[in-house]
ChimeraX commands (.cxc) that place a marker at each C-alpha (Angstrom):
marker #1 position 0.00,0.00,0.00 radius 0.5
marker #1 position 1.16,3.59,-0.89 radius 0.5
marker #1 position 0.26,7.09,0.36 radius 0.5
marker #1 position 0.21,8.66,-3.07 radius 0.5
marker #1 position 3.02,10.91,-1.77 radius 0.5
marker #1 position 6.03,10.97,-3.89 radius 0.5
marker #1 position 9.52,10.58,-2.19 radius 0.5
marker #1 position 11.93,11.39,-4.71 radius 0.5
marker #1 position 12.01,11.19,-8.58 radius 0.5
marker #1 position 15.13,8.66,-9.75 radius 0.5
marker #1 position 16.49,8.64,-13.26 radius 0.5
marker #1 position 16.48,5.20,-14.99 radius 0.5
marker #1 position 19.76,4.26,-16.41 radius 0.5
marker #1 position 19.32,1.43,-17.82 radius 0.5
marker #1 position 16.39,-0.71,-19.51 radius 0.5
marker #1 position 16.57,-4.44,-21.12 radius 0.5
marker #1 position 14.42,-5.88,-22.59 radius 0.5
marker #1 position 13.34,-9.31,-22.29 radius 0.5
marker #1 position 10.86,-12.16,-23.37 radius 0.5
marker #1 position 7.95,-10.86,-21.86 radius 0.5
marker #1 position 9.45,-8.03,-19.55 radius 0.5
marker #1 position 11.73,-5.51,-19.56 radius 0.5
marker #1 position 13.97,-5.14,-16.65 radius 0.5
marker #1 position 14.42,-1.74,-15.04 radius 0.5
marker #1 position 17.71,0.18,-13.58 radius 0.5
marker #1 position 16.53,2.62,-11.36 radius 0.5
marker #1 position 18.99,4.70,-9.52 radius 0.5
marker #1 position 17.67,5.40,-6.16 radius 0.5
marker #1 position 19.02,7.54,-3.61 radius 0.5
marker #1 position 20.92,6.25,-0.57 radius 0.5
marker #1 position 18.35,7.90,1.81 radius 0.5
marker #1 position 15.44,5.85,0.31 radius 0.5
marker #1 position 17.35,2.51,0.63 radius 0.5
marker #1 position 17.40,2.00,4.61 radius 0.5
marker #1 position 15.68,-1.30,5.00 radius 0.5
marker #1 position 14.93,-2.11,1.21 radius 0.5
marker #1 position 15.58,-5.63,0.42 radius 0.5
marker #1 position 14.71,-8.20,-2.48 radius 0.5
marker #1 position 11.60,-8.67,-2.68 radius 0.5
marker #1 position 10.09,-5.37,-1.18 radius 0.5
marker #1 position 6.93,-3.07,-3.04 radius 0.5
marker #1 position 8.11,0.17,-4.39 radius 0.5
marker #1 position 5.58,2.67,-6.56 radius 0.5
marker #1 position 7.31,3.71,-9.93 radius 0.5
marker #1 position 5.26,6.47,-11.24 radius 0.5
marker #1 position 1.86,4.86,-9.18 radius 0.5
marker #1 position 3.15,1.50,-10.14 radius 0.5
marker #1 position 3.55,-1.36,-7.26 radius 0.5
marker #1 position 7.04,-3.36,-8.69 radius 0.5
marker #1 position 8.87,-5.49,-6.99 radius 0.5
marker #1 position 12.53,-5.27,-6.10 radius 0.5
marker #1 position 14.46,-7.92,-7.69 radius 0.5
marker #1 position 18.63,-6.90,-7.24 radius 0.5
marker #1 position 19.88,-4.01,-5.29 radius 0.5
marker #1 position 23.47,-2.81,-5.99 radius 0.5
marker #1 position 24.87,0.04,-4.62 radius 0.5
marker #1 position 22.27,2.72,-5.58 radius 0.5
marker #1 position 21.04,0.91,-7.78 radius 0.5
marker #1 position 17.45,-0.71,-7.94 radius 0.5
marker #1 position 16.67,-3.25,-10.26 radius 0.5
marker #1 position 12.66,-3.89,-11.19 radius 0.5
marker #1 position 10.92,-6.56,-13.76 radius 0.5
marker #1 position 8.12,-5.03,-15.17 radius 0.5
marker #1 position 5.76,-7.95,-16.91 radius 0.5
marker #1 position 4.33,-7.73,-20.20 radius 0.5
marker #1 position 0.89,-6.88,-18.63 radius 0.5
marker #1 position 1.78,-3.65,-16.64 radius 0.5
marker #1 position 3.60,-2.51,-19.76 radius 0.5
marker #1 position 0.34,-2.57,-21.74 radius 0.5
marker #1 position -1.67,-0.85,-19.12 radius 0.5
marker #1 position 1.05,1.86,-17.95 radius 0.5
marker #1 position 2.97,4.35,-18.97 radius 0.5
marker #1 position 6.03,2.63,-17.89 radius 0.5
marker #1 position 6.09,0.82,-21.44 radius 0.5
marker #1 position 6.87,4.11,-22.72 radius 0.5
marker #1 position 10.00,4.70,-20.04 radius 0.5
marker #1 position 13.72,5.21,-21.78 radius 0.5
marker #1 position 16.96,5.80,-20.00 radius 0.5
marker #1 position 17.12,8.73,-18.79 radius 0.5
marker #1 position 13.83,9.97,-17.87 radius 0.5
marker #1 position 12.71,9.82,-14.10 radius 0.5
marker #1 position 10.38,8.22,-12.33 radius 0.5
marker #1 position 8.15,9.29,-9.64 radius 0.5
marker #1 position 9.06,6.77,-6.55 radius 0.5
marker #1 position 7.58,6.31,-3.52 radius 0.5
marker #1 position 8.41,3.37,-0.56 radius 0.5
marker #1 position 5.69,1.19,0.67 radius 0.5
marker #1 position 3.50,2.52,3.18 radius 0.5
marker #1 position 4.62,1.43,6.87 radius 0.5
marker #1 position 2.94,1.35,10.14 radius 0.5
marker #1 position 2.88,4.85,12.36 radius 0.5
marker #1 position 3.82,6.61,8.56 radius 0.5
marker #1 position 1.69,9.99,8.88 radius 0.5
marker #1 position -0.61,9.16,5.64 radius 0.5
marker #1 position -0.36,12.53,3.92 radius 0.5
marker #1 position -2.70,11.45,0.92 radius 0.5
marker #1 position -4.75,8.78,0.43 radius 0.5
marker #1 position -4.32,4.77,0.14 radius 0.5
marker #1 position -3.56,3.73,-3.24 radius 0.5
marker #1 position -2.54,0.16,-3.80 radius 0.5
marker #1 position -0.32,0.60,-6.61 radius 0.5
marker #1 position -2.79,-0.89,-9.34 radius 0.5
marker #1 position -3.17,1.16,-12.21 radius 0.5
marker #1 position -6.31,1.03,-13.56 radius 0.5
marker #1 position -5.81,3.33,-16.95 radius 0.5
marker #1 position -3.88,5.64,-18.52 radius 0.5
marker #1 position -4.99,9.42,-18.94 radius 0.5
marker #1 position -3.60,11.62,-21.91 radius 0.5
marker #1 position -2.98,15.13,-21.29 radius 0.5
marker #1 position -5.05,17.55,-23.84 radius 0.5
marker #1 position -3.62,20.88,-22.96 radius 0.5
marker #1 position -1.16,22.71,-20.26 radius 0.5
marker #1 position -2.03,25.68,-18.67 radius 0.5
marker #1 position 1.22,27.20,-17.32 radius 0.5
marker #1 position 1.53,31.07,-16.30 radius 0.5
marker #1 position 3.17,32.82,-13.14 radius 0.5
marker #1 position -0.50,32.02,-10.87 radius 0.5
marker #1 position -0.93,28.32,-11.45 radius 0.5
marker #1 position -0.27,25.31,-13.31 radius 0.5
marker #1 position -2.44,23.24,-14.87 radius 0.5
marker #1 position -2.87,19.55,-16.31 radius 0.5
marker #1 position -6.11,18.61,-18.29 radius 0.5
marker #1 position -6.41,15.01,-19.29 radius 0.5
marker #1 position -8.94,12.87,-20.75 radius 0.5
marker #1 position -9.14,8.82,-20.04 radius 0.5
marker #1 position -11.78,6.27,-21.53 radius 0.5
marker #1 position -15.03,7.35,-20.92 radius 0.5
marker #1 position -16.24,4.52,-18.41 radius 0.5
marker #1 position -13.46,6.10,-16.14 radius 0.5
marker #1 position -14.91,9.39,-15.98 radius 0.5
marker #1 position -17.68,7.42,-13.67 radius 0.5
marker #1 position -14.99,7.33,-11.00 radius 0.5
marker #1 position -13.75,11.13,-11.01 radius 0.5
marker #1 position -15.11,13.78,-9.23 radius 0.5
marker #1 position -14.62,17.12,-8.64 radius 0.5
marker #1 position -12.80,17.65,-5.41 radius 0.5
marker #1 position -12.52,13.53,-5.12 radius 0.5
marker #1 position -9.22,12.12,-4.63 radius 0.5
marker #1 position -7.09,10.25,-7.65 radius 0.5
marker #1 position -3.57,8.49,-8.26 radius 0.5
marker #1 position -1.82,10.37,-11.11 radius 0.5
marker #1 position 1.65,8.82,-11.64 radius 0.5
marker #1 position 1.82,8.12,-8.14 radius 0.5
marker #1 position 1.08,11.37,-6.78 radius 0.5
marker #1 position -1.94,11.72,-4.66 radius 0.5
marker #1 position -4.07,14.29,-6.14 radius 0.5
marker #1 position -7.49,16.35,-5.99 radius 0.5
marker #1 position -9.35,16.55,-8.93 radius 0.5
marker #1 position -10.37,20.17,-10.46 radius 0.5
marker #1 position -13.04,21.42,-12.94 radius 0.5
marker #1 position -15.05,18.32,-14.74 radius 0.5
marker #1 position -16.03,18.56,-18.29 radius 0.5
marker #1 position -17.88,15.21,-20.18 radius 0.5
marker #1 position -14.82,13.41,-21.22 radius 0.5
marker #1 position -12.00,15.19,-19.42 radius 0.5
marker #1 position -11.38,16.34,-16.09 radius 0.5
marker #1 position -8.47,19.33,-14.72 radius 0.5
marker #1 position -5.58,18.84,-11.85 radius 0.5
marker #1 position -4.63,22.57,-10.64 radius 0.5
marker #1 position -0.73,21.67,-9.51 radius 0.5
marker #1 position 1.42,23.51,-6.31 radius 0.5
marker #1 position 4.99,24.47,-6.97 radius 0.5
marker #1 position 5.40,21.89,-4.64 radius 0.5
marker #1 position 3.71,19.27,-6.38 radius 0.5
marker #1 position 5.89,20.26,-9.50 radius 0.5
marker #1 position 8.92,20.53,-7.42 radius 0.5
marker #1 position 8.55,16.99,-5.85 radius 0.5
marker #1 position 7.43,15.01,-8.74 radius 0.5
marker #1 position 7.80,14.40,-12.61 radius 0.5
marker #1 position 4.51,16.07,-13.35 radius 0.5
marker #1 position 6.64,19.47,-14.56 radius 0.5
marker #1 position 8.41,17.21,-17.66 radius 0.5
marker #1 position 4.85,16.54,-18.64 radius 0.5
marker #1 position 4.09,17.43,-22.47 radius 0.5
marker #1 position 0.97,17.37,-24.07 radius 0.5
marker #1 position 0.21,14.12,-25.51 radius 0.5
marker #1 position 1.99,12.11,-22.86 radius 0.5
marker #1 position 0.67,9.17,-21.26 radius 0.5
marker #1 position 0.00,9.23,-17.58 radius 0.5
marker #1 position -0.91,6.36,-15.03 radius 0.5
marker #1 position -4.26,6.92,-13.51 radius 0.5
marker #1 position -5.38,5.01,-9.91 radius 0.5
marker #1 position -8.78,5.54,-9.05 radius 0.5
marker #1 position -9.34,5.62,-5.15 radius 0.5
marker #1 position -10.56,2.07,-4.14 radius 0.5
marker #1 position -13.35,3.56,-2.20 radius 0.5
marker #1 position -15.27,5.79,-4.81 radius 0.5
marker #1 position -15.05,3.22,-7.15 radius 0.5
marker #1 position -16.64,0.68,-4.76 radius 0.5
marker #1 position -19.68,3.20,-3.85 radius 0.5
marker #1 position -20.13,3.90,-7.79 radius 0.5
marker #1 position -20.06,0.18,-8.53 radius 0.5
marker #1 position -22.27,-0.96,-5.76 radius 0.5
marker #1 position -25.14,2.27,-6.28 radius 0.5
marker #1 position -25.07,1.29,-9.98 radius 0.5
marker #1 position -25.76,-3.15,-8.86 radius 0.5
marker #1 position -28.38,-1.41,-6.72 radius 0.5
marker #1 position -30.00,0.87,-9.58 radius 0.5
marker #1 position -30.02,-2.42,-11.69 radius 0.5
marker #1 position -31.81,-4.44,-9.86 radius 0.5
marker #1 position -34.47,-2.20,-8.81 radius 0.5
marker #1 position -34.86,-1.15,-12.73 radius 0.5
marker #1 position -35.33,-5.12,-13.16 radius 0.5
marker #1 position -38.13,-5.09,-10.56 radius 0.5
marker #1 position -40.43,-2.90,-12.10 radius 0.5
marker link #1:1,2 radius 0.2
marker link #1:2,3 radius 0.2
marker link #1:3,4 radius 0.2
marker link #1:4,5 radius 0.2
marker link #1:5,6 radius 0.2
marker link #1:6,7 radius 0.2
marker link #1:7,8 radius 0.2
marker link #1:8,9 radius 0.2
marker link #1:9,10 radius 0.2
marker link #1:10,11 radius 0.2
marker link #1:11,12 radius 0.2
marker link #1:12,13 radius 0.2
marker link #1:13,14 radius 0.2
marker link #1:14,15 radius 0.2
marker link #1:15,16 radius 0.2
marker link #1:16,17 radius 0.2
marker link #1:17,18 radius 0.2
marker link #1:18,19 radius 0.2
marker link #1:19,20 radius 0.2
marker link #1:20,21 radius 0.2
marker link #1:21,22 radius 0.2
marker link #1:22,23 radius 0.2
marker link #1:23,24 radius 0.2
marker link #1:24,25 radius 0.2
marker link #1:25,26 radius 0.2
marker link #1:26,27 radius 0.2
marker link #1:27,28 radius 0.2
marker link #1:28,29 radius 0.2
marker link #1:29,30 radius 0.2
marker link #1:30,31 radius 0.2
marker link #1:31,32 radius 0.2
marker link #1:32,33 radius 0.2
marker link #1:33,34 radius 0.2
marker link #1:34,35 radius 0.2
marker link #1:35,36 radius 0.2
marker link #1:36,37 radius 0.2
marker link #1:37,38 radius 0.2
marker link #1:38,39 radius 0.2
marker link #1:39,40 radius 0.2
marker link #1:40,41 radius 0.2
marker link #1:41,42 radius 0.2
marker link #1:42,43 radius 0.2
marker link #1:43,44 radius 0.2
marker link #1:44,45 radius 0.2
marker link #1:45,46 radius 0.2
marker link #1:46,47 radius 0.2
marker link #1:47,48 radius 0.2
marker link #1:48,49 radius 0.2
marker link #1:49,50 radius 0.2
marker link #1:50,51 radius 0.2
marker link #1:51,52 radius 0.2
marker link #1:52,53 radius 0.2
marker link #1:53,54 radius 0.2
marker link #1:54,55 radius 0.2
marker link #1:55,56 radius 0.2
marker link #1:56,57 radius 0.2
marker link #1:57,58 radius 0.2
marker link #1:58,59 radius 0.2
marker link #1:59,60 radius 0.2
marker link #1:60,61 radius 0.2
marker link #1:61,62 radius 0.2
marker link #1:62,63 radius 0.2
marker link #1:63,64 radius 0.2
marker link #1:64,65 radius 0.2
marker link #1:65,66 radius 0.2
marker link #1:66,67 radius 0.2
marker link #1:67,68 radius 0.2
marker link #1:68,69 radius 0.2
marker link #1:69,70 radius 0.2
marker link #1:70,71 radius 0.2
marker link #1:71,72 radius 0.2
marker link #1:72,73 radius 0.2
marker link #1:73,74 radius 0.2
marker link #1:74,75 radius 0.2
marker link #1:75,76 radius 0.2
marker link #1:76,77 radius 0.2
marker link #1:77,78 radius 0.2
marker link #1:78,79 radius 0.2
marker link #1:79,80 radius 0.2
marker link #1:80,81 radius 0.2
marker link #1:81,82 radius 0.2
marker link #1:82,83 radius 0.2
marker link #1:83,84 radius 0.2
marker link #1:84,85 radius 0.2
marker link #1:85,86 radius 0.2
marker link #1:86,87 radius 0.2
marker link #1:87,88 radius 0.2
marker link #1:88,89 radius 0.2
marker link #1:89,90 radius 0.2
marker link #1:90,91 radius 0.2
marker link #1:91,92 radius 0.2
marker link #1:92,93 radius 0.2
marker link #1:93,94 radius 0.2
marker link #1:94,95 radius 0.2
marker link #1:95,96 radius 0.2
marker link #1:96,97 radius 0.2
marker link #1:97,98 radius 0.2
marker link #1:98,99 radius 0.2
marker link #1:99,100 radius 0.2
marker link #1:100,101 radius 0.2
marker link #1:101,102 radius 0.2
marker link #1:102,103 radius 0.2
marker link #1:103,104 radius 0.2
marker link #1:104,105 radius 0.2
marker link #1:105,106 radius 0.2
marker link #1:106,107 radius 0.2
marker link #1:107,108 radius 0.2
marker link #1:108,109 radius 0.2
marker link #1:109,110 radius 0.2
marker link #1:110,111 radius 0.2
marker link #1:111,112 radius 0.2
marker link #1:112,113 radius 0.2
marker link #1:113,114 radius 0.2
marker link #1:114,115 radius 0.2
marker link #1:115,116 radius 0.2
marker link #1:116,117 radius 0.2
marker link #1:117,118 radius 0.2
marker link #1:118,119 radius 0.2
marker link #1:119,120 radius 0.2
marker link #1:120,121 radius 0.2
marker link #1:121,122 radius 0.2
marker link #1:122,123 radius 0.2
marker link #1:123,124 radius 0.2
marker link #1:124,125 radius 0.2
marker link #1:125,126 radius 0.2
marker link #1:126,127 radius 0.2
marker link #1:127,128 radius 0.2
marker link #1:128,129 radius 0.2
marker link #1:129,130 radius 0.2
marker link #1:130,131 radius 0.2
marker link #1:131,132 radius 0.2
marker link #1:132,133 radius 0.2
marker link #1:133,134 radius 0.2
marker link #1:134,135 radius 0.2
marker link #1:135,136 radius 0.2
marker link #1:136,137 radius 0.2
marker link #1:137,138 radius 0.2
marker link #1:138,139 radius 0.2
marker link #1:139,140 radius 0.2
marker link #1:140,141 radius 0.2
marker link #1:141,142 radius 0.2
marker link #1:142,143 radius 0.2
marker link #1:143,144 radius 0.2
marker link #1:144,145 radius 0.2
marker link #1:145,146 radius 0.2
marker link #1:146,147 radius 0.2
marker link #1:147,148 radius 0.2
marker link #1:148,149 radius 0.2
marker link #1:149,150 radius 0.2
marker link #1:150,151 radius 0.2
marker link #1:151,152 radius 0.2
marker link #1:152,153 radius 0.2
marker link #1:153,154 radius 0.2
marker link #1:154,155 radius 0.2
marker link #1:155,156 radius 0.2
marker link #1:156,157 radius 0.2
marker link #1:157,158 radius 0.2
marker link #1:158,159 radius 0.2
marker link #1:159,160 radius 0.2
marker link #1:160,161 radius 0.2
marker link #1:161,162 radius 0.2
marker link #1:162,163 radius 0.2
marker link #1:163,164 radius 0.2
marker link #1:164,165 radius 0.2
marker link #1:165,166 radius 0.2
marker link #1:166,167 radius 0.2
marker link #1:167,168 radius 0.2
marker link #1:168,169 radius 0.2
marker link #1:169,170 radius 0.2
marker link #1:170,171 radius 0.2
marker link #1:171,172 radius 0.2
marker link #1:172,173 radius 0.2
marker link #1:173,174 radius 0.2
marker link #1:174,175 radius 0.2
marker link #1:175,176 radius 0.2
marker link #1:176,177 radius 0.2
marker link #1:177,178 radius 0.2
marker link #1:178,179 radius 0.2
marker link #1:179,180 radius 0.2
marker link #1:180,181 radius 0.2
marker link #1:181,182 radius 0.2
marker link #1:182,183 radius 0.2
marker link #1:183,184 radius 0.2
marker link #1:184,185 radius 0.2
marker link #1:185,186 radius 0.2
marker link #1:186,187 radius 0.2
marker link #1:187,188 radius 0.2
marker link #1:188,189 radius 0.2
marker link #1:189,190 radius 0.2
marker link #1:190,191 radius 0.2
marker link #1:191,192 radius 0.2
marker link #1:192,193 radius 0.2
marker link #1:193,194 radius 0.2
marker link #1:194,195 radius 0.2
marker link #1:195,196 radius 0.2
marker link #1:196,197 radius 0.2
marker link #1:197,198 radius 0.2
marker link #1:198,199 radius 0.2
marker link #1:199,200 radius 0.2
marker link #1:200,201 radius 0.2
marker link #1:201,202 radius 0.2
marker link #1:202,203 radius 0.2
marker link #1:203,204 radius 0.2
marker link #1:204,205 radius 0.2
view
């Protein structure tokens, strides 16, 4: 489980590709290391991977064929960073809100709204997403937990802080890019559940 707040973005050195996967070099500070062993969850850009080698500062991830299709980690190269964040730990101050690493879709970003008084994403995912997002409800977005903004049909605005910018890769966003969307586990199961609820009484009648 993750907290949706970013710790640090890492630059990926390497990436190799393999029969089914590609395999990951992420060079992750020092400071972020304490206690990280083989085997332990770790968010890259809002997506839960597994740690498979650590050496030095160096964090090695396999990223299956599956998660590649759904995120927008298929469309990583060396170079570029990653928003990372350590699994969530008992007595952690949550700061955001639970996300379980699970990407659900990918949102494209339409337009960028950047002038000295704010900063602004607007993105647009497949439509029976939209069902999910609501103004002022909570959302994954690469990993960062973040409040949604204005609602419009098909797409839906993020208003970012300098610190949100500052912290994350959200700034290096263009438009076009791909971004990982994880809709909070909660709304979704209220939406789902009111809709099973709707149905059947429709049915009745």
């Amino acid at each position: 489980m993750f907290t949706g707040i970013v710790q640090a973005t890492c630059d990926v050195i390497t990436i190799k590709a393999q029969s089914g996967l590609k395999t990951f070099e992420v060079n992750i500070p020092e400071e972020l290391q304490h206690g990280l062993e083989t085997g332990a969850s770790v968010a890259n850009n809002g997506v839960c991977l597994t740690v498979t080698k650590l050496v030095n500062n160096r964090v090695y991830f396999d990223v299956m064929e599956e998660t590649l299709q759904l995120t927008n980690l298929n469309f990583i190269e060396p170079g570029d960073k990653v928003n990372i964040e350590r699994s969530l730990t008992f007595e952690k101050e949550i700061g955001g809100h639970i996300l379980s690493g699970h990407v659900h879709t990918m949102a494209t970003i339409t337009h960028i709204s950047h002038t000295d008084e704010h900063y602004n994403l607007t993105l647009t995912v497949p439509a029976k997403w939209m069902d999910y997002i609501f103004y002022k409800g909570f959302i994954g977005v690469n990993g960062c937990s973040l409040t949604v903004g204005e609602i419009d049909q098909d797409q839906f605005k993020l208003h970012l802080i300098p610190e949100t910018l500052k912290l994350t890769n959200l700034s290096d966003c263009e438009v076009g890019d791909k971004i990982n969307i994880e809709i909070d586990s909660q709304t979704q199961v209220i939406v789902d559940t009111v809709e099973r609820i709707l149905a059947k009484k429709s049915l009745q009648k």
